[in-house]
C-alpha positions in Angstrom: 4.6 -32.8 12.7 5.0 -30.5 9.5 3.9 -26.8 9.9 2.0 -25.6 7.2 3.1 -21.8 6.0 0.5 -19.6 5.3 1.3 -17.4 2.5 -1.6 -14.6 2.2 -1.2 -11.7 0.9 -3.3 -8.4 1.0 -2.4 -5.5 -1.5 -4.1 -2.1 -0.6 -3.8 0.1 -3.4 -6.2 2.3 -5.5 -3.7 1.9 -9.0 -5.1 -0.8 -10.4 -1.9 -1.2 -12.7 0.1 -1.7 -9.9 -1.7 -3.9 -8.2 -2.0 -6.5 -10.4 1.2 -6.2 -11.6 2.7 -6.7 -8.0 -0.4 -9.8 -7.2 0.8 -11.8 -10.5 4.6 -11.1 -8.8 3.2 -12.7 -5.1 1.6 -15.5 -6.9 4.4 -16.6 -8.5 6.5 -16.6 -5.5 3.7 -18.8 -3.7 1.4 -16.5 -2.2 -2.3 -16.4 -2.4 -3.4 -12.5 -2.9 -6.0 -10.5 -1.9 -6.8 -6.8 -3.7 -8.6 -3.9 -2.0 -8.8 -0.6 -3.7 -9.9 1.0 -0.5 -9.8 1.1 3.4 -13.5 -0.7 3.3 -12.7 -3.2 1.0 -9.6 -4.4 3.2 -11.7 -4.3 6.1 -13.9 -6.6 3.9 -10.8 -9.0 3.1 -9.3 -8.9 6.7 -13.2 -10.9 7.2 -12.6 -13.7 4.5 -9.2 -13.8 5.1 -6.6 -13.1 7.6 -3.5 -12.2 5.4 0.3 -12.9 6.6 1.7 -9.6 5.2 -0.2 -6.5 3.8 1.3 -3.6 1.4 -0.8 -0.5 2.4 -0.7 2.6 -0.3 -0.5 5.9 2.2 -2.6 8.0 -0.4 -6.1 6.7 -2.1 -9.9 8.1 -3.1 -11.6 8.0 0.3 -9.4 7.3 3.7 -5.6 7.4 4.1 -3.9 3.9 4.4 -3.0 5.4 7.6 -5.9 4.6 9.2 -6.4 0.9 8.2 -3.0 0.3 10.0 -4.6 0.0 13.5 -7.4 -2.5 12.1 -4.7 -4.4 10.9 -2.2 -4.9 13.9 -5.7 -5.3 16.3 -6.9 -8.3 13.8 -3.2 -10.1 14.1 -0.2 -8.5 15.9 2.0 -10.9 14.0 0.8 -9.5 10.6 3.6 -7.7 8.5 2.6 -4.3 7.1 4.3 -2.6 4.7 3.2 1.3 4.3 4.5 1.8 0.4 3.7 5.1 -1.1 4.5 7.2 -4.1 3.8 10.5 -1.5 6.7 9.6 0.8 8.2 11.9 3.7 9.4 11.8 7.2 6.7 12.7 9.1 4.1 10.1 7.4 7.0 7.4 8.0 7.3 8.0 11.3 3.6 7.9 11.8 3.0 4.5 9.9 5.6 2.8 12.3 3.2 4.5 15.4 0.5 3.4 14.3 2.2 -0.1 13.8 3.3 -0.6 10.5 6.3 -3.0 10.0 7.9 -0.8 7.8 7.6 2.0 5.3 9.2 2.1 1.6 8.5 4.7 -1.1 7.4 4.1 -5.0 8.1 2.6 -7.1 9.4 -0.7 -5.6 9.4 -4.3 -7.1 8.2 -7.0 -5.1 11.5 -8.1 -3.9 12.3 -5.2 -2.4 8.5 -4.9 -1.0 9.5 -8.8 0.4 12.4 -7.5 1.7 11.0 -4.7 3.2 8.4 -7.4 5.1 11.1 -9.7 6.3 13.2 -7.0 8.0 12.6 -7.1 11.7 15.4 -4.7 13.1 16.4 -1.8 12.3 19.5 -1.5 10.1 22.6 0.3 11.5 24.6 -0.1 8.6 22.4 1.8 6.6 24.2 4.4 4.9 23.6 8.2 6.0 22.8 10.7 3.2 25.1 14.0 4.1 23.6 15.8 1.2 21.0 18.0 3.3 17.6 18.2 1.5 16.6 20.8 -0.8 14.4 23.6 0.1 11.4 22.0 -2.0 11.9 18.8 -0.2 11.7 20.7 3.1 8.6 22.5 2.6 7.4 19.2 1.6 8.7 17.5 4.7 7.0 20.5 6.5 3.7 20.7 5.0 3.5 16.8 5.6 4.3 17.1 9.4 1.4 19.6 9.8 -1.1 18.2 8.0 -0.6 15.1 9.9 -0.7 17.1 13.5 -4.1 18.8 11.8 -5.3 14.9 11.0 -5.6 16.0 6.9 -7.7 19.1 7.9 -6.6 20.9 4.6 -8.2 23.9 6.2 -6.6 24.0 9.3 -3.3 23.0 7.9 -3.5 26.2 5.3 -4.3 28.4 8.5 -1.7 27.0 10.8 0.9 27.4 8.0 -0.3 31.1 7.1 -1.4 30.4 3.2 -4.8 30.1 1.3 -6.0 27.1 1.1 -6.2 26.9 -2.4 -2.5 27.1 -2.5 -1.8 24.5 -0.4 -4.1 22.4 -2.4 -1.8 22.8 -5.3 1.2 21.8 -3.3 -0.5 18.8 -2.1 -1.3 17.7 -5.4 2.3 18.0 -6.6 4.8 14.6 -6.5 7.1 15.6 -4.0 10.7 16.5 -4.9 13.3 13.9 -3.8 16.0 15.9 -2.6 
């Protein structure tokens, strides 16, 4: 008896540029796509169609890609999620993979990596260790992150647990973070 492979795909992003520039990618490798600008309307698509694997942009209008992640995994624990962001940093990583994500990869990525990414399911210990420590930028970054997320995006609570106005932290957060 053949198995048929089922080959949806759900792309979660509020850049409408990218989007269809990674769906015409997925199509031509086989896969039938799905596009949600938001949290709702992938909870929308998750009730027409169950997708395979599911690319999930951190930061959009409205809810944090964070916080489809659980819908996801509870609708099929065999569903691949990728958390792909332009906004990347340790602490939202690590909270994507809590919350059940099958992996994390920052912006911009084509779709083979993003494939890639989807089909990896250990952990790679040949990955190569950067010794360049991070800059002080990236570290306030890395920092800011970390306690916004233990303050569940509270900008106002996050300003007054770090000690600034909020106002400036707004700015921060508005800023691409530094890579190094």
């Amino acid at each position: 008896m053949n198995r048929i492979e089922h080959r949806h795909f759900l792309i979660v992003d509020d850049d409408p540029t990218f989007s269809r520039i990674l769906a015409r990618a997925m199509r031509l490798r086989g896969y039938e796509v799905q596009l949600a600008e938001s949290v709702e309307q992938a909870l929308q698509c998750l009730q027409a169609q169950l997708p395979d694997q599911v690319t999930v942009d951190l930061k959009m209008e409205g809810a944090s890609g964070l916080t489809l992640i659980p819908h996801l995994r509870a609708a099929s624990p065999a569903m691949r999620i990728l958390v792909l962001t332009g906004y990347s940093s340790i602490s939202t990583a690590v909270e994507a993979i809590k919350l059940g994500a099958s992996n994390y990869l920052p912006k911009p990525a084509n779709a083979d990596q993003i494939l890639a990414a989807l089909a990896q399911r250990d952990a790679d210990p040949g990955m190569e260790i950067d010794t360049q420590p991070m800059s002080v930028s990236r570290l306030e970054w890395e920092h800011i992150q970390k306690v916004l997320g233990e303050h569940q995006g509270n900008v106002s609570a996050t300003a007054r647990a770090l000690g600034m106005h909020r106002r400036t932290l707004q700015r921060k957060l508005l800023k691409r973070p530094v890579k190094r």
